[in-house]
C-alpha positions as CSV (number, residue, x, y, z in Angstrom):
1,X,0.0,0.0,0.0
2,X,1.2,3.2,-0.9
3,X,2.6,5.5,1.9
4,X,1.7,8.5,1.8
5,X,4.0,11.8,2.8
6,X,3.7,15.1,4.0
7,X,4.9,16.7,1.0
8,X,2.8,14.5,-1.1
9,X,0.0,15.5,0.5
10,X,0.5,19.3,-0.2
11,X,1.7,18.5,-3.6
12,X,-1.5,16.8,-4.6
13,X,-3.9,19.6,-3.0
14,X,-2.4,21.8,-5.0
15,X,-2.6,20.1,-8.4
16,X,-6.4,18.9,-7.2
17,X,-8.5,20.9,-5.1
18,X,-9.9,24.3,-5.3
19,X,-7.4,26.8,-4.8
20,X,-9.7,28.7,-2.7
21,X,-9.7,26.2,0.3
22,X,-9.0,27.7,3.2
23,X,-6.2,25.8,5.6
24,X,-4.1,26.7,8.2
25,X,-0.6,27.8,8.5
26,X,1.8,28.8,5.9
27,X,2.2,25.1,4.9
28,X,-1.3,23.0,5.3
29,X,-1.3,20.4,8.0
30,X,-1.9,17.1,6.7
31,X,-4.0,15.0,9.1
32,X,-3.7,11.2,9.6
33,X,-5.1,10.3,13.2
34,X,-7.1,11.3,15.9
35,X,-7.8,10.1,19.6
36,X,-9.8,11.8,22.1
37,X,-7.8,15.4,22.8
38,X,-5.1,14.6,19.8
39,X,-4.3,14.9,16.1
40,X,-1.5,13.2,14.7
41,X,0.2,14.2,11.4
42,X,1.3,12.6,8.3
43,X,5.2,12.6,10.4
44,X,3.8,11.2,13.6
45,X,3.6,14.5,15.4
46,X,1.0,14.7,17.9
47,X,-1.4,18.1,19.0
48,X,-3.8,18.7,21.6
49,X,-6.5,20.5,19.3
50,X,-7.9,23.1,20.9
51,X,-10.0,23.6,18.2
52,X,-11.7,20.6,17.9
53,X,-12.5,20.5,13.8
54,X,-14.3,24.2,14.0
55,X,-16.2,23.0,17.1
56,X,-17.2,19.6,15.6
57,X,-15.6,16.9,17.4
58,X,-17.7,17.6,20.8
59,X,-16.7,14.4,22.7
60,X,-13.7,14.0,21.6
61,X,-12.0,12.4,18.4
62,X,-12.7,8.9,17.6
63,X,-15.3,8.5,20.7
64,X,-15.8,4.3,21.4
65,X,-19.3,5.3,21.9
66,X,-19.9,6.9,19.0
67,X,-17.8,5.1,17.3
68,X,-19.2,2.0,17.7
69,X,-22.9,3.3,17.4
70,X,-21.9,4.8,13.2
71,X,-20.5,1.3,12.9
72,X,-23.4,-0.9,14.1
73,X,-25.8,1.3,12.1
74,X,-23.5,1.1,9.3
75,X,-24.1,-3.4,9.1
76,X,-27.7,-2.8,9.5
77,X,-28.8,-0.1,7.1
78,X,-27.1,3.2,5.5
79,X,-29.3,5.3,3.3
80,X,-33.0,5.2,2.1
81,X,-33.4,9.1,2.3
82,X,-36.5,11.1,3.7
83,X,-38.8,9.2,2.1
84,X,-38.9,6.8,4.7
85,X,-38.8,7.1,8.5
86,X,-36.0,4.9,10.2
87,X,-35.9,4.1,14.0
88,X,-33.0,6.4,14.6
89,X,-33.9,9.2,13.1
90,X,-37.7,9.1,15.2
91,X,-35.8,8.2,18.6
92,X,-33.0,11.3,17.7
93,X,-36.2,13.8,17.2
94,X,-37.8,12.4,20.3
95,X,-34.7,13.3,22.1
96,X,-34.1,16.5,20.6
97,X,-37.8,17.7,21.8
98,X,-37.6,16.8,25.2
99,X,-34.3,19.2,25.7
100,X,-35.3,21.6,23.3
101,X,-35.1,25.4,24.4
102,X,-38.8,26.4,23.5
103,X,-41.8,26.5,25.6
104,X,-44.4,24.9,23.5
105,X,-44.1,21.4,21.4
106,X,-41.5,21.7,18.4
107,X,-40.9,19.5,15.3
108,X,-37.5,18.8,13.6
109,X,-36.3,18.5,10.5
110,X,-32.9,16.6,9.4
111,X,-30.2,17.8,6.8
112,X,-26.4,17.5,6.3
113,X,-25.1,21.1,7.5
114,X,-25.4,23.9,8.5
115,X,-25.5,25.7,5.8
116,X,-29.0,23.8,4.8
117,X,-30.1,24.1,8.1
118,X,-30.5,27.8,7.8
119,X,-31.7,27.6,4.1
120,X,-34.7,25.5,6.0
121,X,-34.9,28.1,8.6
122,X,-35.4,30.9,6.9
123,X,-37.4,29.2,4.2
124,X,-39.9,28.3,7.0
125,X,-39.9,31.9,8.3
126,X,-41.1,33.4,5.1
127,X,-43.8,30.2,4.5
128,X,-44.7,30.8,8.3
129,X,-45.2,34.7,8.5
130,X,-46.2,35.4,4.4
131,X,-43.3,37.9,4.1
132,X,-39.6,38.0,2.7
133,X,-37.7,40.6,4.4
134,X,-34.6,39.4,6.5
135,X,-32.2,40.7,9.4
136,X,-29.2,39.4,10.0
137,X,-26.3,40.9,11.4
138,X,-22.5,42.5,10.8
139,X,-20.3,39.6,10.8
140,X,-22.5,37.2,10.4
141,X,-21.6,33.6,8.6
142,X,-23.8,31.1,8.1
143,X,-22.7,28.7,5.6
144,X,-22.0,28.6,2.1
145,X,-24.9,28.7,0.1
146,X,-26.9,31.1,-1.6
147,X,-28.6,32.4,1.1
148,X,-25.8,31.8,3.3
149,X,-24.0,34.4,0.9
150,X,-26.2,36.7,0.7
151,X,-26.6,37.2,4.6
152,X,-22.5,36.5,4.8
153,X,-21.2,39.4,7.7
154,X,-17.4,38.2,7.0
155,X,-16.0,40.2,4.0
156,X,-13.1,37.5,3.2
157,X,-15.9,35.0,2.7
158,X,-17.9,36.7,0.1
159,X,-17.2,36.6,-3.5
160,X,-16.6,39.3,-5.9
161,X,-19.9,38.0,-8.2
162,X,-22.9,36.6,-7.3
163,X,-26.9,36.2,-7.0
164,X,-28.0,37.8,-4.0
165,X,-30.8,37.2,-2.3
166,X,-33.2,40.4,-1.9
167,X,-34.9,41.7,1.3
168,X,-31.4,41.2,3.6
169,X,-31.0,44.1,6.0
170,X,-27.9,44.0,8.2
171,X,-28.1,45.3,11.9
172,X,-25.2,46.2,14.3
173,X,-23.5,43.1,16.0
174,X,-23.1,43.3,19.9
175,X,-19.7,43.6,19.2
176,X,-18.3,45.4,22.4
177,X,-15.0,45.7,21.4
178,X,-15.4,47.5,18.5
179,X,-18.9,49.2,19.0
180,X,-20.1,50.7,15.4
181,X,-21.7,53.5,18.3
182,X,-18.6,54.1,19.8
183,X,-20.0,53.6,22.7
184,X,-18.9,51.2,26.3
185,X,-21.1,48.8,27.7
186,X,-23.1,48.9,29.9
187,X,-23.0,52.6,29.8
188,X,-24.0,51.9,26.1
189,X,-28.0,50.7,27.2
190,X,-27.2,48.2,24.4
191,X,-27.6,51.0,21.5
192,X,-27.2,47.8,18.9
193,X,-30.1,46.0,20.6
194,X,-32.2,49.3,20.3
195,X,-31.0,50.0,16.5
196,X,-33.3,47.1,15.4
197,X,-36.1,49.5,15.5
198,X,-35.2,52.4,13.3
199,X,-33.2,49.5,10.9
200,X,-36.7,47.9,10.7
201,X,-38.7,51.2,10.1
202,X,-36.8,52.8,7.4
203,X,-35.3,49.8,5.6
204,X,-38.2,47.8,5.5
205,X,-41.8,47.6,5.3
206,X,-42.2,47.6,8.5
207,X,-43.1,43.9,9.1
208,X,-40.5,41.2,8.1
209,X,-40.1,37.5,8.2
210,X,-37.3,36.9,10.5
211,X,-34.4,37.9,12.4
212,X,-31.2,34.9,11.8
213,X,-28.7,35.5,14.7
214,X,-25.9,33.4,15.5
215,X,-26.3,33.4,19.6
216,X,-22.6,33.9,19.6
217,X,-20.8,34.9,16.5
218,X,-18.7,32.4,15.6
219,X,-16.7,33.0,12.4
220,X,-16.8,36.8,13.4
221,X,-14.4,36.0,15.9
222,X,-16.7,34.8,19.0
223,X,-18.5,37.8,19.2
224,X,-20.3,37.5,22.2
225,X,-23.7,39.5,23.0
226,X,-24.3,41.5,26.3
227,X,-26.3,39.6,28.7
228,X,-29.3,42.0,28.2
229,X,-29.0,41.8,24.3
230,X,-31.9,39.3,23.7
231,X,-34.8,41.4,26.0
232,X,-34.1,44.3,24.1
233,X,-33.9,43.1,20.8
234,X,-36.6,40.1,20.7
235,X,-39.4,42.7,21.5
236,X,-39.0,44.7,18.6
237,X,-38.6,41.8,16.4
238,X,-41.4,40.3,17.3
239,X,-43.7,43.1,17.5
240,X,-42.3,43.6,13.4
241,X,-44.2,40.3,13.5
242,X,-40.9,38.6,12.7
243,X,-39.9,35.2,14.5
244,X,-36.6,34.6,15.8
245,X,-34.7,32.1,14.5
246,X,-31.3,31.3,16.6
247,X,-27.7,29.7,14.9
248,X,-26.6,27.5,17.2
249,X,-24.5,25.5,14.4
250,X,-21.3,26.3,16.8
251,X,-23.1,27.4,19.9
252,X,-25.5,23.7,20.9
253,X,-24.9,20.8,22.3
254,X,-22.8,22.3,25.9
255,X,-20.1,24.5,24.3
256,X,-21.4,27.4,26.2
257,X,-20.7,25.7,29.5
258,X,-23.7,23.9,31.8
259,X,-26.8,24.3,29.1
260,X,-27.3,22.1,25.7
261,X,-28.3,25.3,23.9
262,X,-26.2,29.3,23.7
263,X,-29.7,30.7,23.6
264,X,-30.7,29.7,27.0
265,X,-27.7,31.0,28.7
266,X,-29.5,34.4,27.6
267,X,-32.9,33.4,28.6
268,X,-34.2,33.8,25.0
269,X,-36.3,31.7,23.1
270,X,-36.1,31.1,19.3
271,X,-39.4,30.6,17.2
272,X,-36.6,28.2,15.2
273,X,-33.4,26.9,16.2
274,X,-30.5,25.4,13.6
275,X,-27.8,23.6,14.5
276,X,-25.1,20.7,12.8
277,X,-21.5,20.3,13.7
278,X,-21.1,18.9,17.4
279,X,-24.6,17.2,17.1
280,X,-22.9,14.1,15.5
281,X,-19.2,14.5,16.9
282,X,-18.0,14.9,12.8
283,X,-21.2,12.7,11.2
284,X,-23.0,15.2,8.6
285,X,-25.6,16.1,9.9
286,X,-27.9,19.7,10.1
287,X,-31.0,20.0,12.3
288,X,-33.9,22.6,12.2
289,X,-36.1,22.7,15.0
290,X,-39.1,24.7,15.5
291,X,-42.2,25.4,17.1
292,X,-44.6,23.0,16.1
293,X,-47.1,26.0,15.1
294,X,-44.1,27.0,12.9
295,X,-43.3,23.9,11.5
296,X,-46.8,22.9,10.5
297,X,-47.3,26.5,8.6
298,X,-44.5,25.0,6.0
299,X,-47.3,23.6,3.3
300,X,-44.6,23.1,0.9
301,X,-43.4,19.9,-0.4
302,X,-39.8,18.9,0.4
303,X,-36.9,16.1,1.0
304,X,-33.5,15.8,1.5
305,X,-31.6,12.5,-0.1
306,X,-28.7,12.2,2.5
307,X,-30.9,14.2,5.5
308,X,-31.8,12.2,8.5
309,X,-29.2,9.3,7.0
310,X,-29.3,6.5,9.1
311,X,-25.8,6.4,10.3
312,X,-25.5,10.0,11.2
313,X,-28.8,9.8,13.8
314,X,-27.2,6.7,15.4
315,X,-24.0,8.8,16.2
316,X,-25.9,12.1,17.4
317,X,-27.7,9.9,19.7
318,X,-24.7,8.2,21.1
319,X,-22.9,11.8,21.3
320,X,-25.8,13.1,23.0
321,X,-25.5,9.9,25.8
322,X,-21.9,10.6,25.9
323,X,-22.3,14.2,27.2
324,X,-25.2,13.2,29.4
325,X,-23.2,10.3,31.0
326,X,-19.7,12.2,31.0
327,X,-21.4,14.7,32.3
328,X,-19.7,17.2,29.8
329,X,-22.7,20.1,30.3
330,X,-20.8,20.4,33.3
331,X,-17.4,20.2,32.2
332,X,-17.5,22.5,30.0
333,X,-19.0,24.9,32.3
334,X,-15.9,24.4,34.6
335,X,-13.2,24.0,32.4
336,X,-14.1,27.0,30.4
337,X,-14.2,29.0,33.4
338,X,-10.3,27.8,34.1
339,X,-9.4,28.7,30.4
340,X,-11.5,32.1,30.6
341,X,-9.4,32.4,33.3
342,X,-6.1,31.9,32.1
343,X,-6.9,34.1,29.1
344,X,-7.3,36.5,30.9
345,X,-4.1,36.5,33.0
346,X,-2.7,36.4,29.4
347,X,-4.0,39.5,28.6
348,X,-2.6,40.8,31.5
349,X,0.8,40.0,30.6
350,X,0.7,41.2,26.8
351,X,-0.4,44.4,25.7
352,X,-1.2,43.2,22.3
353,X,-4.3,41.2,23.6
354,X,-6.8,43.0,23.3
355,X,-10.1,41.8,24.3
356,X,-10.5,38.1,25.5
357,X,-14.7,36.8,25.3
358,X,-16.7,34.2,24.7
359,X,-18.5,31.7,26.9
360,X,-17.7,28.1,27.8
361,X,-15.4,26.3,25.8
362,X,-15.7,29.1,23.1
363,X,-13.6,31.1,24.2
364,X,-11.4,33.9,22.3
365,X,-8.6,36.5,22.1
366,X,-8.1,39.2,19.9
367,X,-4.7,40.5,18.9
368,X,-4.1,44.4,18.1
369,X,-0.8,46.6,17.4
370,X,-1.8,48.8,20.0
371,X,-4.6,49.0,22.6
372,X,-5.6,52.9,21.9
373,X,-6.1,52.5,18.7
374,X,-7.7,48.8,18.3
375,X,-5.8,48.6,15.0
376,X,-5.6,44.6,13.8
377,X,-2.6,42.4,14.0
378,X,-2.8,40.5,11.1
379,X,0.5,39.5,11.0
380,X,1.0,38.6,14.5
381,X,-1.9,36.6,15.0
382,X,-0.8,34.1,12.0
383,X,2.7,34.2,13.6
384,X,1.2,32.6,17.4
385,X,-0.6,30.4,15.3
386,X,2.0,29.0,13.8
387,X,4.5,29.4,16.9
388,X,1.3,27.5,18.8
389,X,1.8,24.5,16.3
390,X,5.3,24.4,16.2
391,X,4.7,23.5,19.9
392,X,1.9,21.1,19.8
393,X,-1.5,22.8,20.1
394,X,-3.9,23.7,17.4
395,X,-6.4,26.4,18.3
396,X,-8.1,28.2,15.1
397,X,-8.6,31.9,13.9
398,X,-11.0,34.1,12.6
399,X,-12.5,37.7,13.2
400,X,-13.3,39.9,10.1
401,X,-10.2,41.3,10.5
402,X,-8.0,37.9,10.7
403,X,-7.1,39.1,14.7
404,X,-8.9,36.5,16.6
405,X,-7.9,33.6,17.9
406,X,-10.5,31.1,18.7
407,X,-9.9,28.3,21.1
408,X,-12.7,25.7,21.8
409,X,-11.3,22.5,22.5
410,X,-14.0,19.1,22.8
411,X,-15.7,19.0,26.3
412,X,-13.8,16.3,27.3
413,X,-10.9,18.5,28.4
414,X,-9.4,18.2,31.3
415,X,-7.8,20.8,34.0
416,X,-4.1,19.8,33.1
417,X,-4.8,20.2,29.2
418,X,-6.2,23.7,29.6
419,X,-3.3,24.3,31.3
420,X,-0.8,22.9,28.8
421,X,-2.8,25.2,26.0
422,X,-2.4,28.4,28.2
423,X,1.3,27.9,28.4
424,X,2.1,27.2,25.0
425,X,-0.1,29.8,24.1
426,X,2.0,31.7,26.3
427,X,5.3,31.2,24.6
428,X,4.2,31.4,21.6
429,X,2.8,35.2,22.7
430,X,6.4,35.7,23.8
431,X,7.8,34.6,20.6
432,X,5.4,36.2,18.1
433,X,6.0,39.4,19.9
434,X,9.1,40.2,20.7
C-alpha cells in the first residue's frame, strides 16, 4: 500500500483541489489520526487540538461510543433518504424535543449542514409569517450557500460576483470591542439592541419574516452579545411580526458551558433553532427545529436525499449519551471557566491582547498593534498560530479582521490540558511578539 507523505499530500492539494480552500498555517497540515484530545500528522507528530474541527468533534476524536454506534448502524442499514422514517432518526427527534429550548411542542427536520439548516430556517420563516424581508447581522456567517452568501457578515468569505438574495437588511453586531456607536457597555444601554427598531422602520416595510442570529458569532471571531442583548432586541422583532430564528451551528450541544443550547444561557427563546457540527461529533448532519405552530405552517413539499441518514442519527444519539453520562454540560462549564481564566491572565501579561470573550469552551482572544487604537494584527496573529503549532497545540482563527484567535477544544478536556494550552499559548505570545 502506498505511503503517503507530507509533502505529497501538499503536492497533490495543490494540483487537485480548489485553490480557494481555506487551511491553516503557511504550509497545510496534513491529518492522519485522531484520539480523544489529539491529532497526529502525516510525520507522527501529535497536538492537543484546541480547536476541535471548528467546534465539531464535541466528545472528543474517535469516541468508542460513538464510534461504535456509526459502525453498528453502518451493518444494518445506510441510506433510504426522507422518504422513509427509520428508527433512529424518530428516537434522535424524540430526544431533541424533550431538551429543546422552546416552551411549546417543536418539530424537527434533518439535513447535512449547516448551511441547509438555515436555508430550511429561513425558508420556513417566510412560508410561516407570508413575508420576505430578513435581518441578520454584521459579521455574520452562516454557511456557504446562496442564502448563506447573501446574509455573509465576514468580508473575506464573500465573493466578488454573485446572485443575492433580496430583502437582507444587516443590523449592528453586539460587538463590544469594537462598538459601530462608539459607545462602552453597559453605559452603552445596548444601542445595537435598540438599533433594530429604526433599521426595521426605514429599511423595511415595517413587518419582516425573521431575524437569523448566530447566539454567539462564531466566524466573526466569537462575538459574544451583552447579557441583556436578547430582551431588548426580541421585543421589537417580534412586534415587526418577525420570529426569531437562533444559529446555534457552533453554539449547541454544551459549548457554552452547563446548558445544551447558547440561547438559554440568555434566557431567549427562538421561534426556530439550527444547528449541525457537534450534534454528530464529525457525522454530517444539520438539524432545524421549530415550534410545532411553525413547523406545521411549512405547506410546501420537500426532501433531503442524504438528511436524517441513518448512520448520522445513530452517532448524534450516542454523542448526546456521551455528554449526558460524562457529564460534559458540566465540564464545559468548569473547564471554560479555568481557560476564561487563564486568558485573561494572558491578557494581563501582553499588551497586544486586546479583548478576550466568549462563553464556555468558546472562548477567544483578539490581537491588536496597539490597545488605543484597536488597529488589527494580522500578521502577528498568523505568527502565534504557527508558533502554537510548532509546539503542539492547534487552536483556530478568525475575526473579520483575521485578529482572533478562537480556542474551543472538545468538552472532554481536562484541567491539566487547559493548562498545557495556556502555556504554550504563552510562549508562543512571547515569541510572536518580541
Amino acid at each position: 500500500m502506498e505511503r503517503w507523505t507530507t509533502e505529497a499530500v501538499r503536492a497533490k492539494q495543490k494540483e487537485l483541489l480548489f485553490p480557494n480552500v481555506g487551511t491553516y498555517f503557511e504550509q497545510s497540515l496534513p491529518i492522519e489520526s485522531g484520539r480523544g484530545m489529539y491529532l497526529r500528522d502525516l510525520d507522527g507528530k501529535e497536538y492537543l487540538d484546541f480547536f476541535a474541527g471548528i467546534l465539531t468533534v464535541q466528545v472528543g476524536h474517535c469516541h468508542p461510543r460513538v464510534t461504535e454506534a456509526a459502525i453498528e448502524q453502518q451493518r444494518k442499514l445506510v441510506h433510504v433518504s426522507t422518504l422513509y422514517p427509520t428508527v433512529p432518526q424518530i428516537q434522535l427527534a424524540e430526544k431533541l424535543v424533550q431538551i429543546k429550548p422552546m416552551k411549546e411542542p417543536a418539530k424537527v427536520f434533518f439535513t447535512n449542514s449547516g448551511t441547509e439548516a438555515n436555508e430550511t430556517a429561513v425558508t420556513l420563516a417566510k412560508e410561516a409569517t407570508g413575508r420576505t424581508e430578513l435581518v441578520v447581522l454584521r459579521h455574520n456567517y452562516g454557511g456557504r450557500g446562496t442564502l448563506a452568501l447573501s446574509t455573509m457578515g465576514v468580508k473575506q468569505y464573500r465573493p466578488r460576483v454573485q446572485s443575492e438574495i433580496a430583502g437582507v437588511r444587516y443590523a449592528h453586531s453586539p460587538y463590544c470591542y469594537r462598538c459601530d456607536f462608539d459607545l462602552k457597555y453597559p453605559d452603552c444601554g445596548v444601542a445595537c439592541a435598540k438599533d433594530l427598531k429604526p433599521l426595521i422602520e426605514s429599511t423595511t416595510h415595517g413587518e419582516i419574516a425573521a431575524f437569523l442570529m448566530e447566539t454567539i458569532q462564531g466566524v466573526g471571531g466569537f462575538i459574544t452579545p451583552p447579557k441583556e442583548y436578547f430582551d431588548i432586541a426580541l421585543p421589537i422583532i417580534r412586534k415587526a411580526g418577525g420570529l426569531f430564528i437562533a444559529d446555534e451551528v457552533q453554539t449547541a450541544w454544551g459549548r457554552t458551558g452547563g446548558k445544551w443550547w447558547g440561547v438559554e444561557q440568555f434566557g431567549a427563546e427562538p421561534d426556530i433553532l439550527t444547528s449541525a457540527k457537534g450534534m454528530a461529533n464529525g457525522q454530517p448532519i444539520g438539524l432545524t427545529m421549530a415550534k410545532a405552530s411553525v413547523a406545521d405552517a411549512g405547506r410546501y413539499s420537500q426532501i433531503s436525499t442524504f438528511g436524517g441518514s441513518p448512520v448520522s442519527m445513530a452517532a448524534s444519539l450516542a454523542t448526546i449519551s456521551v455528554i449526558e453520562e460524562e457529564k460534559l454540560l458540566f465540564n464545559s462549564q468548569m473547564m471554560g471557566k479555568a481557560l476564561r481564566e487563564g486568558l485573561e491572565g494572558l491578557k494581563e501579561r501582553f499588551q497586544a491582547i486586546g479583548d478576550v470573550r466568549g462563553m464556555g469552551l468558546m472562548q477567544a482572544i483578539e490581537l491588536v498593534k496597539d490597545r488605543g487604537t484597536k488597529e488589527p494584527d494580522v500578521q502577528g496573529t498568523s505568527r502565534i498560530l504557527e508558533g502554537a503549532r510548532k509546539r503542539g497545540l492547534l487552536v483556530g482563527k478568525g475575526g473579520t479582521y483575521n485578529n482572533a484567535l478562537r480556542i474551543a477544544p472538545p468538552l472532554i478536556v481536562s484541567k491539566s490540558q487547559v493548562d498545557d494550552a495556556l502555556r504554550i499559548l504563552a510562549e508562543a505570545l512571547e515569541e510572536a511578539l518580541r
